[in-house]
N, C-alpha and C positions, 0 to 999 in steps of 0.2 A: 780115205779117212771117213769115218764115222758118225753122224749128224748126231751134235751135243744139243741137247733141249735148255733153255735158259733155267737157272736153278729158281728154287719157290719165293726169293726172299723178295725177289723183283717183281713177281708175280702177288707177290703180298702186299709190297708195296702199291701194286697200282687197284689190288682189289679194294685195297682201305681207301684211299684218294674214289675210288669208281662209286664207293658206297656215299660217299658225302654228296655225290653230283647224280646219286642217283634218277633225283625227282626233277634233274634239268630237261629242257628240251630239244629233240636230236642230236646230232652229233654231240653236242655239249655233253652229255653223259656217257658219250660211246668212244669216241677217238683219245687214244692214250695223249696227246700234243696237245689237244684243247682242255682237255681236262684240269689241270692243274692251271692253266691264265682262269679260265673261269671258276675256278675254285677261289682263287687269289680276289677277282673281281665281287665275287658275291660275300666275302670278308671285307673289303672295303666299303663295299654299299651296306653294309649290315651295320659297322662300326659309325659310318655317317647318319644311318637313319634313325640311329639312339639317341645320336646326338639331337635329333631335326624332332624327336618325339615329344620331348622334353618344354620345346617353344611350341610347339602344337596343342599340347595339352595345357600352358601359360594360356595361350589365345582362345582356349576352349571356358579355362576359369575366367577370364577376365568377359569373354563376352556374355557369360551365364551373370555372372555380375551385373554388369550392364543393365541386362533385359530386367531384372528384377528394381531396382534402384532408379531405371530408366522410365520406368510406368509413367504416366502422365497424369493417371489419375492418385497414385498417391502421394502426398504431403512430404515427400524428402527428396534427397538430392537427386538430380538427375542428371549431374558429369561423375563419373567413375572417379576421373583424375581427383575431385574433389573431397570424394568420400576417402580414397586411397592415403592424401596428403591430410585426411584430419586424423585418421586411423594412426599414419606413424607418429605425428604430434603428438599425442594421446596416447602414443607408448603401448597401444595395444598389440599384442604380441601374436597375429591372426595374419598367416598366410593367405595367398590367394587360393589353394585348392580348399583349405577351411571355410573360408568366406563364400566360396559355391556353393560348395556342401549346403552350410548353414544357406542360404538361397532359395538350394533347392528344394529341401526336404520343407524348413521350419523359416518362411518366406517373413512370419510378425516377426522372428526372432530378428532377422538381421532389418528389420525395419526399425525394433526398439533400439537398437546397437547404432543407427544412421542418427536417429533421431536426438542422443542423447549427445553425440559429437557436436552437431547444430546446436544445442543448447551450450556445450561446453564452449565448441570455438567457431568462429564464422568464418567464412571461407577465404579462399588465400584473393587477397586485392579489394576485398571489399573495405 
């Protein structure tokens, strides 16, 4: 009997799968068996790590926050919590990636903006 060569569709199949794991390392890109778990695996860390970005860049606004507001030497608050809790009372409609921004660029702006909270409300327990 006649040695059949497997047909291309299989062979396409695993050249598309080989191309996604191209940029892995050893075997992980080469062995038809490991390719497709570690294909599967680097979609799941991929799809976790969007999620993990998302609290990363929270804790990244809030502590740019911090440092600004934080200062010792200027005249407004210096707990976060407290600017954050008089911002929502006051119905100001400023996320925390805006609130960095604003930080970091134009540091008097969000000093005028602290300052006028303090005038409006005083802080929570006082």
């Amino acid at each position: 009997m006649t040695r059949i060569k497997r047909g291309y569709i299989a062979q396409k199949r695993r050249k598309k799968i080989r191309l996604f794991t191209s940029s892995f390392r050893g075997t992980h890109s080469r062995l038809t068996r490991t390719i497709p778990q570690q294909k599967i695996k680097a979609l799941v860390s991929a799809y976790r790590h969007r999620n993990r970005k998302k609290g990363d860049f929270r804790g990244l606004w809030i502590s740019r926050i911090n440092a600004v507001i934080g200062d010792k030497k200027k005249d407004i608050y210096n707990i976060y919590s407290h600017l954050m809790y008089n911002l929502y009372k006051g119905q100001l409609l400023l996320n925390r990636k805006i609130i960095a921004q604003i930080a970091i660029f134009k540091g008097n702006c969000l000093l005028m903006i602290a300052n006028e909270m303090i005038i409006k409300y005083e802080f929570p327990g006082d």
